[in-house]
N, C-alpha and C positions, 0 to 999 in steps of 0.2 A: 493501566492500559489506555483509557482515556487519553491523559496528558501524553504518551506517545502518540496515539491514534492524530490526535489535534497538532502536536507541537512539531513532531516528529523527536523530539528530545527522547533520548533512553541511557539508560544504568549500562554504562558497557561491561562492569563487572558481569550482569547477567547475558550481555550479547554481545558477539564479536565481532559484528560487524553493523553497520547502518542496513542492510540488504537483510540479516537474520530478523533484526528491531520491527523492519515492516512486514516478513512475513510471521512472524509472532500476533500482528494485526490483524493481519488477515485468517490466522486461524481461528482468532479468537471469533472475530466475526462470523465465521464457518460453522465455527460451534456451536454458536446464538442463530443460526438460520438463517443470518441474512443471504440476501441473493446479491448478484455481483452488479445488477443497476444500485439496489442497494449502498452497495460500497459504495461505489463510484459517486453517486451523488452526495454523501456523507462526505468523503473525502477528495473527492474533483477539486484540485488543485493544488491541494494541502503537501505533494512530495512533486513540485514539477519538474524536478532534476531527474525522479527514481517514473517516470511516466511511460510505461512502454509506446514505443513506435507504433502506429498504427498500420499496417500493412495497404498499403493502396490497388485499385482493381489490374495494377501492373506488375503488381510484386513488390516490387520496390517500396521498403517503410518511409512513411512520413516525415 
């Protein structure tokens, strides 16, 4: 889980998609407590293709 977490690399045998592979991360993370600053600083950067839009105070994402 690591070297996905870090790499973004995963076994597609196990996942079908790049979008499954990260949320596999994120559970695991879930599982373990972390909180979502947590995440974020952990991995702040590391997927900046799969990065959600941030919604801005007009609606409109970033």
């Amino acid at each position: 889980m690591r070297v996905l977490a870090r790499t973004g690399l995963y076994d597609t045998a196990k996942y079908a998609s790049p979008s499954e592979a990260r949320m596999a991360v994120l559970n695991h993370f879930a599982a373990c407590g972390w909180t979502l600053a947590q995440v974020r600083l952990e991995l702040g950067g590391q997927f900046p293709a799969s990065q959600p839009s941030t919604p801005t105070p007009t609606g409109r994402n970033a």
